[in-house]
C-alpha atoms as an extended CHARMM CRD file, in Angstrom:
* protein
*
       233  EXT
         1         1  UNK       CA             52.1260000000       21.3830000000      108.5890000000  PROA      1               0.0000000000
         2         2  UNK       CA             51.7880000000       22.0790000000      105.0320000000  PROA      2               0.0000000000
         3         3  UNK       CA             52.6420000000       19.7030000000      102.1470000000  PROA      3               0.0000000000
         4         4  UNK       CA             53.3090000000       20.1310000000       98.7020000000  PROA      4               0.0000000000
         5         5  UNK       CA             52.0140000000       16.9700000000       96.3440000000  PROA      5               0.0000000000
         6         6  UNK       CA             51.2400000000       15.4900000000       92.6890000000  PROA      6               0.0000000000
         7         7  UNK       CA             48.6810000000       14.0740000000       91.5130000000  PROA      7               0.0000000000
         8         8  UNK       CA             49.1680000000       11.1700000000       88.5960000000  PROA      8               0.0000000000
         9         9  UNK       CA             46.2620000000        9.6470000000       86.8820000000  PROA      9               0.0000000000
        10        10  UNK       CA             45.3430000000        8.8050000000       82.9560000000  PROA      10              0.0000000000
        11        11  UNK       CA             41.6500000000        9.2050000000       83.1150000000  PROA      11              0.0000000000
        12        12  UNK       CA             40.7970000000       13.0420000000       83.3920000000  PROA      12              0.0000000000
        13        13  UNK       CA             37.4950000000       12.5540000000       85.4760000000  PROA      13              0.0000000000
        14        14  UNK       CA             39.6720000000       10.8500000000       88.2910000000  PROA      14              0.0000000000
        15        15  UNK       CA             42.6620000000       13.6980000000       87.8710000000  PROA      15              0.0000000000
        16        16  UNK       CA             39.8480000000       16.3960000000       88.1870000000  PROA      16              0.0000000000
        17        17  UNK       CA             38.3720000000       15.4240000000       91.1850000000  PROA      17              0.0000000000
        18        18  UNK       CA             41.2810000000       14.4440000000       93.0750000000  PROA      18              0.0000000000
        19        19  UNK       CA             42.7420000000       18.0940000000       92.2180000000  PROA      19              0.0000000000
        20        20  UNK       CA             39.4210000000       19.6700000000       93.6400000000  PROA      20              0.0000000000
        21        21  UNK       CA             40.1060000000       17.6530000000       96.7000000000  PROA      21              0.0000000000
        22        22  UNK       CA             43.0590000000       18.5220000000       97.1570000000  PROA      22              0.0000000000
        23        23  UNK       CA             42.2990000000       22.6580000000       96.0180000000  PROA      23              0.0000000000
        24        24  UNK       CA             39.6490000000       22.3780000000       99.4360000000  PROA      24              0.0000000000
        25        25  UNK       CA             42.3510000000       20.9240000000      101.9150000000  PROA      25              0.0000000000
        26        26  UNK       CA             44.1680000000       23.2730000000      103.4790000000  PROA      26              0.0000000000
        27        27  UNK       CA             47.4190000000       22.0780000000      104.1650000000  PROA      27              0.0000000000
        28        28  UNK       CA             47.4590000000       20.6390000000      100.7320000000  PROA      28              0.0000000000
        29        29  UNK       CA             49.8920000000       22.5970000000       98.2830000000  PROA      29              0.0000000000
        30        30  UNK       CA             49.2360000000       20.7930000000       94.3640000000  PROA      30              0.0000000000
        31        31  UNK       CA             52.4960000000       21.1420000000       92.7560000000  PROA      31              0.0000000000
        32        32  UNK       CA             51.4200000000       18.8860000000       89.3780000000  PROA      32              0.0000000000
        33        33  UNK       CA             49.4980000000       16.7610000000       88.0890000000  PROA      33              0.0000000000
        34        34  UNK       CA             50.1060000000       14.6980000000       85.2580000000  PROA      34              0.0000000000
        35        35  UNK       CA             48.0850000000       12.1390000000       82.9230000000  PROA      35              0.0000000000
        36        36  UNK       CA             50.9130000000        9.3080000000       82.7790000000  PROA      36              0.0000000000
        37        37  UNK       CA             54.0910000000        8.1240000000       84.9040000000  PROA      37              0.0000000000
        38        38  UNK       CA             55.9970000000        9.3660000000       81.8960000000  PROA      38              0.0000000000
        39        39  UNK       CA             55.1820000000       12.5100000000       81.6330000000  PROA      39              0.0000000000
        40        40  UNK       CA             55.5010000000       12.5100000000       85.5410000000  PROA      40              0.0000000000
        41        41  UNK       CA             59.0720000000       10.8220000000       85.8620000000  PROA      41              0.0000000000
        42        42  UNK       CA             60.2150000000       13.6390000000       83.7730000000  PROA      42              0.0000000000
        43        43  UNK       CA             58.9370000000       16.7930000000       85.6090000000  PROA      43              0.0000000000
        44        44  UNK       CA             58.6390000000       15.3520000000       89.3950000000  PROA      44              0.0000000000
        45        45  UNK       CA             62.3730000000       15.1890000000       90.6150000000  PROA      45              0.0000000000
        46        46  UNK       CA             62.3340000000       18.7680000000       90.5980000000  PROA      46              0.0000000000
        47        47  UNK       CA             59.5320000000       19.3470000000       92.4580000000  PROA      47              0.0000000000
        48        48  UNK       CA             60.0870000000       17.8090000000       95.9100000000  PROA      48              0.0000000000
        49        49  UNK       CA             57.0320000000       16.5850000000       96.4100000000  PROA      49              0.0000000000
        50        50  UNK       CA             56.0850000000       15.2750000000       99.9820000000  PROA      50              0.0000000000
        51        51  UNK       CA             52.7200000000       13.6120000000       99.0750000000  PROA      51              0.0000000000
        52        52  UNK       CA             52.1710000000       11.3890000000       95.2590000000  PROA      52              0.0000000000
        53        53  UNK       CA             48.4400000000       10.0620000000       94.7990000000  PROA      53              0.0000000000
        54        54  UNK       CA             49.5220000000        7.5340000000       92.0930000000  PROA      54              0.0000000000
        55        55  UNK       CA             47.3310000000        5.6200000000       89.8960000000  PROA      55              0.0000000000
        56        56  UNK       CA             48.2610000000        2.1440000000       89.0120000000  PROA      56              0.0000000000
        57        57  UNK       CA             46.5590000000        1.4530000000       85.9520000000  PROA      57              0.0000000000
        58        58  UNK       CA             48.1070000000        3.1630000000       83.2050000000  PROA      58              0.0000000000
        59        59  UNK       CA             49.9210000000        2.6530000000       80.0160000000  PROA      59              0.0000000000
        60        60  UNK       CA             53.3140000000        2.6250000000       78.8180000000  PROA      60              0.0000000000
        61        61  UNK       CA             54.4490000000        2.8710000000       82.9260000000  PROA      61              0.0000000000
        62        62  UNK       CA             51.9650000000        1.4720000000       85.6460000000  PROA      62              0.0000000000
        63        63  UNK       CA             52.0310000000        3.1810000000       88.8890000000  PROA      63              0.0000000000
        64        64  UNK       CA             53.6610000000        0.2580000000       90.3880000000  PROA      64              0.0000000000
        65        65  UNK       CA             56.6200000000        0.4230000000       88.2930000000  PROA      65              0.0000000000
        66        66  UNK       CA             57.0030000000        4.1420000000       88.7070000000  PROA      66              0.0000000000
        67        67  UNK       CA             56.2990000000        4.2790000000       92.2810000000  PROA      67              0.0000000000
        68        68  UNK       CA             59.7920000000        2.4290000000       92.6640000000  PROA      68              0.0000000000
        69        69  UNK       CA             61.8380000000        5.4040000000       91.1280000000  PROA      69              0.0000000000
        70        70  UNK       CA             60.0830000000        8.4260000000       92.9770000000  PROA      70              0.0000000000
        71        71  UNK       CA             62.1290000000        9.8070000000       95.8340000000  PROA      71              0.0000000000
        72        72  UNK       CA             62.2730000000        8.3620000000       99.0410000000  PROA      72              0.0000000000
        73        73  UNK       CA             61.0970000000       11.1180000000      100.7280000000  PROA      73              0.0000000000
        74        74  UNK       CA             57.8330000000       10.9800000000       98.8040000000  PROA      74              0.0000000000
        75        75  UNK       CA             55.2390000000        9.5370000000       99.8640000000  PROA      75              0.0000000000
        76        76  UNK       CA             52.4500000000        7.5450000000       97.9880000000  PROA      76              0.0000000000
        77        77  UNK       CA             48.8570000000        7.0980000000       98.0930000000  PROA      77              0.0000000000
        78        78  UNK       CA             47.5580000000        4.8640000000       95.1090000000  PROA      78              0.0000000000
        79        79  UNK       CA             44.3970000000        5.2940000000       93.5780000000  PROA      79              0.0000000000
        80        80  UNK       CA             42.7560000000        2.3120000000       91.8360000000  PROA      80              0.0000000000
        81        81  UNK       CA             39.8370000000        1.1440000000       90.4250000000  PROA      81              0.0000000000
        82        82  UNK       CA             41.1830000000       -2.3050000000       91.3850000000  PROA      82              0.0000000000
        83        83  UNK       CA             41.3590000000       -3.9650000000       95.1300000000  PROA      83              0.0000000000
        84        84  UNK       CA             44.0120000000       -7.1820000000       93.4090000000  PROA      84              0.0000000000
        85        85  UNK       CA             46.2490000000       -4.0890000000       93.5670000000  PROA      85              0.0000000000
        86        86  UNK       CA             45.9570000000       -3.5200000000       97.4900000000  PROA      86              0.0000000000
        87        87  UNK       CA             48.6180000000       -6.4810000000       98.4650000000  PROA      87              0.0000000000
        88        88  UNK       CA             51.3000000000       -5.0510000000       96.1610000000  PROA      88              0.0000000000
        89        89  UNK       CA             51.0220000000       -1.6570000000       96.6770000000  PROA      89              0.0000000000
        90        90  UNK       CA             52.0410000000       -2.4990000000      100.4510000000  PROA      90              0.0000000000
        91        91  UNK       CA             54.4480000000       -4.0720000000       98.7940000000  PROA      91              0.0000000000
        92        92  UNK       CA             56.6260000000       -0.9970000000       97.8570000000  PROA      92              0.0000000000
        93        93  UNK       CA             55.4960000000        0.4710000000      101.1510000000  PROA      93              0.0000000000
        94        94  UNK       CA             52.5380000000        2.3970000000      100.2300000000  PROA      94              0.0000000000
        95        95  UNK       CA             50.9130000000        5.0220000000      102.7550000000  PROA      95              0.0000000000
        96        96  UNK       CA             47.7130000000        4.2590000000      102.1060000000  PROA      96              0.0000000000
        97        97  UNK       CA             45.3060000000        2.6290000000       99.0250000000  PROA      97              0.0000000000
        98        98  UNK       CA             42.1340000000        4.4880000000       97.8150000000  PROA      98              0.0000000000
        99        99  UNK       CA             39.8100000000        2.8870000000       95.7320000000  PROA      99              0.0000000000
       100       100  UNK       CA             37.9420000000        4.4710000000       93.3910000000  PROA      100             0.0000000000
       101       101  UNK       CA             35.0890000000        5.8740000000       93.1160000000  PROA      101             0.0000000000
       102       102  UNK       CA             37.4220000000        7.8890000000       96.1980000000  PROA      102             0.0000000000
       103       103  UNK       CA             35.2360000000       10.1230000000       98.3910000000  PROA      103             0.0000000000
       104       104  UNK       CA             36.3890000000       13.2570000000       99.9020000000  PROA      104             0.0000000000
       105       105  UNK       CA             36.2020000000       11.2540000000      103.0110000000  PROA      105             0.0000000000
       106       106  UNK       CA             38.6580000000        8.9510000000      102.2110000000  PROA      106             0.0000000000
       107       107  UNK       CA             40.9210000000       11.5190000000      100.6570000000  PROA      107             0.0000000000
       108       108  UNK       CA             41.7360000000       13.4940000000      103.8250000000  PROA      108             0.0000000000
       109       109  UNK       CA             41.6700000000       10.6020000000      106.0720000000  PROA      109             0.0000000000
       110       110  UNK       CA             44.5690000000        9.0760000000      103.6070000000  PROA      110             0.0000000000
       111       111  UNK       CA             46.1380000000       13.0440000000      104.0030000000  PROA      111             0.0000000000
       112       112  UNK       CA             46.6400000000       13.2890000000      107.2650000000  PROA      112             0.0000000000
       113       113  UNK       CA             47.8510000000        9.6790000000      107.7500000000  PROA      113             0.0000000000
       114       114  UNK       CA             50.8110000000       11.9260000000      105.4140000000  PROA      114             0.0000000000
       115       115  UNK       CA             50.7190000000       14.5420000000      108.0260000000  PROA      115             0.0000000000
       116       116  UNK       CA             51.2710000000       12.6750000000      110.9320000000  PROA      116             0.0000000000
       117       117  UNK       CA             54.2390000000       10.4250000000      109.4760000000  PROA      117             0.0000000000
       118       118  UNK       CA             56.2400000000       13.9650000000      108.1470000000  PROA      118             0.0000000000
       119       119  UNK       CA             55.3870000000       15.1980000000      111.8090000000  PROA      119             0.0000000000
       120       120  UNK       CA             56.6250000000       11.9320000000      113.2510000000  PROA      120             0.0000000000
       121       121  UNK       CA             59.7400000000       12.2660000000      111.0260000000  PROA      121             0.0000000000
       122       122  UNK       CA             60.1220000000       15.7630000000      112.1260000000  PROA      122             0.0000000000
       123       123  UNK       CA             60.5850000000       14.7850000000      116.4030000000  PROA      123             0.0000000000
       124       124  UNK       CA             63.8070000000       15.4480000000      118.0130000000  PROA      124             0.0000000000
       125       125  UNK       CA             65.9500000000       12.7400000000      118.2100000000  PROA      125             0.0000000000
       126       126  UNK       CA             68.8570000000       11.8560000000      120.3560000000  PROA      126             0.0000000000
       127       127  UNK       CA             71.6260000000       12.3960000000      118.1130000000  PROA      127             0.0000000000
       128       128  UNK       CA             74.4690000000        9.7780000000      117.0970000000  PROA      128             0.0000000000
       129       129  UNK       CA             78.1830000000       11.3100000000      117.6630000000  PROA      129             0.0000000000
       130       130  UNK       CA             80.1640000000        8.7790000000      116.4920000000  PROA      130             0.0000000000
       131       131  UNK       CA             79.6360000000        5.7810000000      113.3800000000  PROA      131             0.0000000000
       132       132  UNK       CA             81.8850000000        3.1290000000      112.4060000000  PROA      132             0.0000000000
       133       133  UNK       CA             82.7070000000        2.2770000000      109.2310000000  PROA      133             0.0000000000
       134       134  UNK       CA             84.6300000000       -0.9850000000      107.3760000000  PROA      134             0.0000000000
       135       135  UNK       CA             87.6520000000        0.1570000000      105.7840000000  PROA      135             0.0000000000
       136       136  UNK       CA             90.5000000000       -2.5710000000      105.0260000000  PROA      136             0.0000000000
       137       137  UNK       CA             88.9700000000       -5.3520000000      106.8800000000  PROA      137             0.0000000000
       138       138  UNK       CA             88.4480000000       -3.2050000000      110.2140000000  PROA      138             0.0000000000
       139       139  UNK       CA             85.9360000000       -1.1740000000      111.6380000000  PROA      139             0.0000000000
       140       140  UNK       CA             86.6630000000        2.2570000000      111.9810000000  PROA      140             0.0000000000
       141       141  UNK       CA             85.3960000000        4.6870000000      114.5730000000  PROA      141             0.0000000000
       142       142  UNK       CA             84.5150000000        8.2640000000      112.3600000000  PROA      142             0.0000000000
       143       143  UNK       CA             83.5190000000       11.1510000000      114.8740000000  PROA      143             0.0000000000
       144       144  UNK       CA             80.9100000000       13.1120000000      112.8940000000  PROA      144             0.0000000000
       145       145  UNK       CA             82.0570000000       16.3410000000      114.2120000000  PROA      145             0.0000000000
       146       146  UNK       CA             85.1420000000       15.9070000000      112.0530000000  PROA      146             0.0000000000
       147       147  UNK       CA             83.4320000000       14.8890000000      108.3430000000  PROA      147             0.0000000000
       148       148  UNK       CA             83.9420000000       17.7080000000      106.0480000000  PROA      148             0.0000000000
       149       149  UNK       CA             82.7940000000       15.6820000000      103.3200000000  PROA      149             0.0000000000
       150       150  UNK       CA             81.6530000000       11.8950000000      101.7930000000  PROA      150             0.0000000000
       151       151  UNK       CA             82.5370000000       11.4160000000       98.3300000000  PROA      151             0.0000000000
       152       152  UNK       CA             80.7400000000        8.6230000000       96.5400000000  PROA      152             0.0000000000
       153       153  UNK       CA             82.4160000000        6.0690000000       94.3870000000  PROA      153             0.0000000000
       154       154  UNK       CA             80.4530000000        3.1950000000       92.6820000000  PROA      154             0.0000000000
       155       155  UNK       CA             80.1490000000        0.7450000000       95.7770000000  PROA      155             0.0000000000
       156       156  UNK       CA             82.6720000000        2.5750000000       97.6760000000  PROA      156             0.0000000000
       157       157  UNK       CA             82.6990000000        6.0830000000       99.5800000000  PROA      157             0.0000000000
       158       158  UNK       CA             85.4140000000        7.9320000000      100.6920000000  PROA      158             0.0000000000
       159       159  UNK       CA             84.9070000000        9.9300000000      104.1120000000  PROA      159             0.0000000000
       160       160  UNK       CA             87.0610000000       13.6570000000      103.9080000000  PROA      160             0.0000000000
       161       161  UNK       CA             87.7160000000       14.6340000000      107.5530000000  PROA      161             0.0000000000
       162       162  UNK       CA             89.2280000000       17.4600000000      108.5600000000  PROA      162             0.0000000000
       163       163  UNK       CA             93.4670000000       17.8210000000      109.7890000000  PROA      163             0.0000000000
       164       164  UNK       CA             93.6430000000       14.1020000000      108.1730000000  PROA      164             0.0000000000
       165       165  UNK       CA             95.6950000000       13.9100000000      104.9580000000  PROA      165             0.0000000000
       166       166  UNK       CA             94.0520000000       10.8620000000      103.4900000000  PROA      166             0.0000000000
       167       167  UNK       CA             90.5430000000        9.6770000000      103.3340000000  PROA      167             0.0000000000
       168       168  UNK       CA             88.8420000000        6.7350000000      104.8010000000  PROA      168             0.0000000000
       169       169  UNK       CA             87.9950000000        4.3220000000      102.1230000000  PROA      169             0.0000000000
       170       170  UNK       CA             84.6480000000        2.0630000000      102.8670000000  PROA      170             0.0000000000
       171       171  UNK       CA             83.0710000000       -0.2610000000      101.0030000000  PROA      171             0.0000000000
       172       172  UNK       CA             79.5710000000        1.0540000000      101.2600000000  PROA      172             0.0000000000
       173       173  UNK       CA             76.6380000000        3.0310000000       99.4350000000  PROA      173             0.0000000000
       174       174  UNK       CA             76.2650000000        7.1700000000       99.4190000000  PROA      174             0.0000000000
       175       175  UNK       CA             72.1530000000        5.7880000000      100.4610000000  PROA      175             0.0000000000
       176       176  UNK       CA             73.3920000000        4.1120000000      103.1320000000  PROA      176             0.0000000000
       177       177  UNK       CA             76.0320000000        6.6400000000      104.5340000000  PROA      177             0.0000000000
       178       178  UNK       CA             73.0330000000        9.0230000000      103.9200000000  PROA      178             0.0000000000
       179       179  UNK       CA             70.8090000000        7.0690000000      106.0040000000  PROA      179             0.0000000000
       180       180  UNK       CA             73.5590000000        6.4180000000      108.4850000000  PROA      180             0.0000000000
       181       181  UNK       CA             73.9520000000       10.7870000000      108.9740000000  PROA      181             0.0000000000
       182       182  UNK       CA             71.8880000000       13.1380000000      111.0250000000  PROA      182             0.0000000000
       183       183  UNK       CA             69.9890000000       15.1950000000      108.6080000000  PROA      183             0.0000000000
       184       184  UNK       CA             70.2670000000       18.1780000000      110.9870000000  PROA      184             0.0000000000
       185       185  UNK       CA             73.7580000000       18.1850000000      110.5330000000  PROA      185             0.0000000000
       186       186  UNK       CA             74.3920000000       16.8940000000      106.9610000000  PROA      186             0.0000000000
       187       187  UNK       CA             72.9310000000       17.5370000000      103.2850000000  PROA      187             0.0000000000
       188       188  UNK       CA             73.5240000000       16.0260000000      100.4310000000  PROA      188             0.0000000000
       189       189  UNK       CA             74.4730000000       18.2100000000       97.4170000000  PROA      189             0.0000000000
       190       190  UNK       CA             75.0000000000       15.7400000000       94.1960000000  PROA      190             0.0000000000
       191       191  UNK       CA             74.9620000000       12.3910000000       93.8690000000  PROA      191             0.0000000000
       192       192  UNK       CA             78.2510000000       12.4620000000       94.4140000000  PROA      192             0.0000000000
       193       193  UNK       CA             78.2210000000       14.2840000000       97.2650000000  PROA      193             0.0000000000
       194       194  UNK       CA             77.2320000000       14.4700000000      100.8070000000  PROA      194             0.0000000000
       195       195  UNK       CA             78.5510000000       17.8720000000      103.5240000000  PROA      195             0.0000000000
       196       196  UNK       CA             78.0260000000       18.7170000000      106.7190000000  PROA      196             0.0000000000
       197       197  UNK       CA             76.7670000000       22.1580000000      107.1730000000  PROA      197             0.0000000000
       198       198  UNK       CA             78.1960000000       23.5130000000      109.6580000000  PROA      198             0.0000000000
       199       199  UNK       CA             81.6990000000       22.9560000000      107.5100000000  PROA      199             0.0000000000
       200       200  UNK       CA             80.8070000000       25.3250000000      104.9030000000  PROA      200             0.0000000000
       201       201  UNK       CA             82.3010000000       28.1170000000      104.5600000000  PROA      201             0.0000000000
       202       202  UNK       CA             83.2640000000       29.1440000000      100.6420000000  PROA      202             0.0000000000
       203       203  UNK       CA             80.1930000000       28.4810000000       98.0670000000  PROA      203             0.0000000000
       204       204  UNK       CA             81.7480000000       29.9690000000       94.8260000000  PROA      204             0.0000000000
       205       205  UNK       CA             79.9030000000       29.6570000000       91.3750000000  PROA      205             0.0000000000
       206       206  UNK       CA             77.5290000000       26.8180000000       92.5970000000  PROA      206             0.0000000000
       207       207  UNK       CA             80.4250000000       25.2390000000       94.1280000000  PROA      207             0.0000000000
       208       208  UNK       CA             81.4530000000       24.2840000000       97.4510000000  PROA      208             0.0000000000
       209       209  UNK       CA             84.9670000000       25.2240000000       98.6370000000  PROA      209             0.0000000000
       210       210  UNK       CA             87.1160000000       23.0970000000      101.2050000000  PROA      210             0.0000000000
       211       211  UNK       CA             90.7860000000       24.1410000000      100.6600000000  PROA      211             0.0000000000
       212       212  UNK       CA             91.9910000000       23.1870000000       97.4380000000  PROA      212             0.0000000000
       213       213  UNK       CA             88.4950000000       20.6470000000       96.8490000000  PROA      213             0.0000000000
       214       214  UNK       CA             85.3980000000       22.1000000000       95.1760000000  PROA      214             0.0000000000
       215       215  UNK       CA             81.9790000000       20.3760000000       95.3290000000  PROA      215             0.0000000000
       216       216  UNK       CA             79.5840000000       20.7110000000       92.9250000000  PROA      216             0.0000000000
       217       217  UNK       CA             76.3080000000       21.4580000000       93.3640000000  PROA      217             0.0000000000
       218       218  UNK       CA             73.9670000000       19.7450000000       90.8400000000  PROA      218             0.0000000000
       219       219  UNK       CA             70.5680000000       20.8570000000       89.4930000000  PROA      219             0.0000000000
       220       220  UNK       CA             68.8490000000       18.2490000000       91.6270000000  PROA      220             0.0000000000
       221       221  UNK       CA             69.5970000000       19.4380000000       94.7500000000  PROA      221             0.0000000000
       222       222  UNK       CA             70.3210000000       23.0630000000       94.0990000000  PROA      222             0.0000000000
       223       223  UNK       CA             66.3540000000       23.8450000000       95.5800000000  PROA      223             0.0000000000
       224       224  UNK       CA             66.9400000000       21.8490000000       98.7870000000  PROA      224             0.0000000000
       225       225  UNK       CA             70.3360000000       23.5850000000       99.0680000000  PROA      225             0.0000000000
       226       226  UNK       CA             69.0890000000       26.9630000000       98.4860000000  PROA      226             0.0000000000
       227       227  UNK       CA             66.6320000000       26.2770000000      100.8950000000  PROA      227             0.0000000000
       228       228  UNK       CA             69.1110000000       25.7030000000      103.7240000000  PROA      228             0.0000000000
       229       229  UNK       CA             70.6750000000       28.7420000000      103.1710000000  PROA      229             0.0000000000
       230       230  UNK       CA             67.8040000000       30.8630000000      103.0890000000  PROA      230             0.0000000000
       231       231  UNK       CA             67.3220000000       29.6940000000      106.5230000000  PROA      231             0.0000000000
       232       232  UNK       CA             70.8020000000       30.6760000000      107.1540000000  PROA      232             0.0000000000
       233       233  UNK       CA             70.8360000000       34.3010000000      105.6380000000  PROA      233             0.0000000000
């Protein structure tokens, strides 16, 4: 299993080596590095990164602070010069902590502790059918099979299915419906916006088409959905 990662770090010495280290691992893919959060934060939520080695020290944004607004799919591996940092970095559930001076030793072993969690990720799993939902004080039972969509609304989501003229109203976050959903079966397209594949059948202009509904497709998640269909065409 290959994975792509970033590398974050003010002092160029530290953001040197760890790119060599990560140039001589194999299944290592660099996709940036960067000498602050800021400069980071705006270039990083298009990459996709699986794997962030995040210093904490650093001005304007600490690693800390920015390691709370990378992707949940990413990730992190802080490197400090610091152990007082070790206790909170477990605190925003941290894959590992490196402290510096960081041998190449400690580098891969922190590495594949990433590989094995995406290849624990990636096991089959027996998957759900069914998931209820609140929706005007009840719980309602929603077979997956029949989502075409989930539209998010502030605190509130509205689940599309299909040969049912209204939507089911819940009071509930697009995260947690996310969550909630098979990712074999479902991808999220916008913020807005969550489909199940196997439902699509019109993309127009960046758009996906369910009758008279179109679905935009926004710059965010246009790699991820590319992706899908290149392993569809």
């Amino acid at each position: 299993m290959n994975l792509k990662c970033a590398i974050v770090d003010d002092e160029p010495l530290a953001l040197n080596l760890l790119e060599s280290y990560v140039n001589k691992t194999p299944f290592l893919e660099l996709a940036g590095k960067y000498s602050s959060a800021v400069q980071a934060m705006n270039d990083l939520p298009d990459k996709h990164v699986d794997l962030l080695f995040l210093d904490i020290q650093m001005p304007e944004l600490n690693g800390l602070e920015f390691s709370r607004m990378v992707d949940t799919h990413t990730r992190i591996v802080f490197t400090t010069a610091f152990d007082q940092y070790a206790i909170d970095g477990y605190k925003v559930n941290a894959l590992d902590y490196l402290l510096k001076p960081i041998s190449y030793v400690d580098f891969l072993q922190a590495a594949n502790k990433a590989v094995q969690w995406f290849e624990l990720l990636q096991q089959p799993k027996k998957e759900i059918e069914s998931i209820f939902v609140k929706s005007d004080y009840k719980l309602v039972q929603v077979e997956l099979r029949n989502i075409l969509y989930i539209e998010g609304l502030k605190d509130y989501i509205k689940i599309y299915e299909e040969n049912s003229p209204k939507p089911i109203l819940s009071l509930m976050s697009m995260k947690s419906m996310e969550e909630l959903l098979p990712a074999s079966r479902f991808i999220r397209v916008h913020r807005s916006y969550i489909v199940q594949k196997d439902k699509i059948r019109i993309i127009d202009r960046g758009r996906i088409v369910f009758g008279k509904n179109y679905i935009p497709i926004s710059d965010s998640y246009k790699q991820i959905f590319q992706d899908f269909l290149n392993k569809r065409s």
